[in-house]
N, C-alpha and C positions, 0 to 999 in steps of 0.2 A: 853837129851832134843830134841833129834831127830835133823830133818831141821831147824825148826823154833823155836827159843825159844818163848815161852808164859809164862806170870805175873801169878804168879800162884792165883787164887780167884778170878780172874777179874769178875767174876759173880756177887759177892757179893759187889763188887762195887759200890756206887750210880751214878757214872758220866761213868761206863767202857761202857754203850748201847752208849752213846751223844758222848763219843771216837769213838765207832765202827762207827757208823755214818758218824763221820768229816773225816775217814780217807776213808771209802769206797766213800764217795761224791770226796773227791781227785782224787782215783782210775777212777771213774765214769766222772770225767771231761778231765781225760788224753786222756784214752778210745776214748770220742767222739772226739776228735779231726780229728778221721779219719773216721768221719760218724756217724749221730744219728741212726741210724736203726740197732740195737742190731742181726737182721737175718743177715745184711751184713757184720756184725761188729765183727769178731769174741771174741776178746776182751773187748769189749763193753757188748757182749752176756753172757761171763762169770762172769761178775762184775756187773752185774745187778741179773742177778742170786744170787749173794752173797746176794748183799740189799736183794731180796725179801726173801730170807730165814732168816734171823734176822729181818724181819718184817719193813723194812724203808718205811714210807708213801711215799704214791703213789707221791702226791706234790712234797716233798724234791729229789727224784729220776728222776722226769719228769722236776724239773727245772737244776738238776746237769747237766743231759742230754743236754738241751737247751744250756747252759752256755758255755760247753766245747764245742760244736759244731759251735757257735759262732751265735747261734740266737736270743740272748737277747741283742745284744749290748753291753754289759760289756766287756773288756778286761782284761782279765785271763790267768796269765802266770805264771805257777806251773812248775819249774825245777826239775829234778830228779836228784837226787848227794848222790854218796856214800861213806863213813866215815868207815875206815879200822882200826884196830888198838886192842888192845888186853885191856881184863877186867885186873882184879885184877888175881895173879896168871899164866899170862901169857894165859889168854882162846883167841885164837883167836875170832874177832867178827867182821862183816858188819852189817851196819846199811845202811839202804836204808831209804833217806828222800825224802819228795816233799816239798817245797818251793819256796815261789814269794820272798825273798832276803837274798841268800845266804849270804850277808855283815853281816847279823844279825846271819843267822842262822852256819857259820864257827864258830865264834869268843862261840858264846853258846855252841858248840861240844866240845871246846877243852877245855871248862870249865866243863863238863862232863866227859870226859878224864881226869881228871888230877887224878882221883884214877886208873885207868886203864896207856892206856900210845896209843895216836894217831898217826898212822904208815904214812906213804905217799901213794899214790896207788900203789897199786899191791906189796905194802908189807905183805898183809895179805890174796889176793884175790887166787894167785897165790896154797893156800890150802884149796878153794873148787872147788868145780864144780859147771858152771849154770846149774840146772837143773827146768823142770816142778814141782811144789808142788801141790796133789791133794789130799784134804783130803776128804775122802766120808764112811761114816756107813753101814753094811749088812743092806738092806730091809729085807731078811728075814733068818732065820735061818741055812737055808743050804748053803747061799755065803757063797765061798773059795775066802777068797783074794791071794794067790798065782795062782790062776787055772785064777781068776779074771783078774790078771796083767798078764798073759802068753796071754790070749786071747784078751785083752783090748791093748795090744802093750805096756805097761808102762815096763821101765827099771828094777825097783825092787821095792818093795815092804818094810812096815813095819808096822808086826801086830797090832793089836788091841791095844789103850792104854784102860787106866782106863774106862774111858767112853763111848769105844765102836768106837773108830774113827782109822779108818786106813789109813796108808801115801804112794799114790803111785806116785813115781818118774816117769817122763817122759824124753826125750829128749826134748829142749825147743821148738823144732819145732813141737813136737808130741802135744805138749800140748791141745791143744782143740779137737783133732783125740778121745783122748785117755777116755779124761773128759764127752763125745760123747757117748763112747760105754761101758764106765763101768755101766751105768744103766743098758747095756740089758742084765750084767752076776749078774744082783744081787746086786747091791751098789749103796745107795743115794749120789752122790756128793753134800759136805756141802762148798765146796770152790775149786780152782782153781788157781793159780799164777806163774808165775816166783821167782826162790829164788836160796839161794845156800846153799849146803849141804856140811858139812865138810870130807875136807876125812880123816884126823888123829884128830878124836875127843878126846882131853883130855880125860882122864878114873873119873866118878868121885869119884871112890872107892880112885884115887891118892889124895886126897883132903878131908883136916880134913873137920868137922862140920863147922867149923870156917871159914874156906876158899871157903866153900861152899858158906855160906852166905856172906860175901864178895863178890862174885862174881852174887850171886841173886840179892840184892842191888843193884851191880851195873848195871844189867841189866834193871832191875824195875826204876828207874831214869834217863835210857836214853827212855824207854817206855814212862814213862811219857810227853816229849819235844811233842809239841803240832805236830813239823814238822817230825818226824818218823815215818814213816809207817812201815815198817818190821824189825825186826834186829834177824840176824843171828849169832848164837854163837857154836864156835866149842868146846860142850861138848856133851860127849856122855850123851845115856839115862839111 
């Protein structure tokens, strides 16, 4: 499953665009906090990019912006808090939330957890690494993604999946250096984030059919919680 795990079909979805949305406007209000001007911003610059690639009106983007920056007058206080703890089968998993009340949103995790099993911190954190995630497409046929991340500074690489998207790893300081310069060896950056990557990923050949799903389920279910933004699962691909 790589870095990040993904809902598999979310495409086909009716409500998965109004998800991507709600969570990139989160992303996008954290962002300004430290400046609306997306050139000064580098974080801001990277998360705005995202919206405009899955197409978020101009509106909805230009009031997130406002919002976090603190030029509409609203107060907006999105907490980031992470949720360690393992699926079904023992998978290691981080779940990265934003949320304006923790009180609601603890007490809903561990009700989510209860088929898995919710660790304390740094019971689970302790077997990844933070790293940069960057996923970006070959523009044209002759991009090498290995030659790509050699020259672009990223840490390591991982090939093409199904659809033609390849994962290059940064150091988390690298992260916007690197997202910067892989345009000019040949690759569209389709995203950019902080994340964490497992380093002893379950095998999922160790894992019946059964257990498989189990453990997809339960991934897809904590996806679903309105306050998730990323979750991290340590199964290999």
């Amino acid at each position: 499953m790589g870095a990040q795990w993904k809902a598999k079909h979310k495409d086909i979805a009716a409500n998965a665009k109004g998800k991507l949305f709600g969570k990139l406007v989160k992303d996008i209000i954290i962002a300004a906090r430290n400046g609306a001007d997306p050139a000064a911003n580098a974080r801001l610059r990277l998360v705005v990019e995202q919206a405009r690639k899955v197409s978020m009106p101009k509106d909805t983007l230009e009031r997130a912006i406002k919002k976090g920056a603190g030029l509409t007058g609203e107060a907006v206080h999105y907490e980031h808090v992470i949720y360690e703890g393992f699926a079904p089968h023992r998978v290691p998993v981080m779940v990265e939330c934003l949320t304006d009340n923790v009180n609601r949103t603890a007490p809903e995790m561990r009700v989510l957890f209860r088929k898995g099993q919710l660790g304390t911190s740094g019971s689970v954190s302790w077997d990844f690494d933070h790293v940069g995630i960057i996923e970006a497409e070959a523009a044209n046929k002759d991009a090498d993604a290995e030659l790509a991340a050699i020259e672009a500074g990223a840490q390591d690489f991982e090939p093409a999946d199904d659809e033609g998207v390849c994962t290059f790893l940064t150091d988390p300081t690298d992260l916007d250096l690197v997202s910067r310069a892989l345009p000019g060896q040949g690759f569209t950056v389709l995203s950019a984030k902080l994340g964490y990557k497992p380093k002893n990923p379950v095998n999922p050949a160790s894992l019946s059919a059964e257990a498989l799903e189990d453990v997809e389920a339960f991934l897809a279910a904590l996806d679903e919680h309105d306050d998730v933004q990323n979750i991290f699962a340590g199964l290999g691909a």
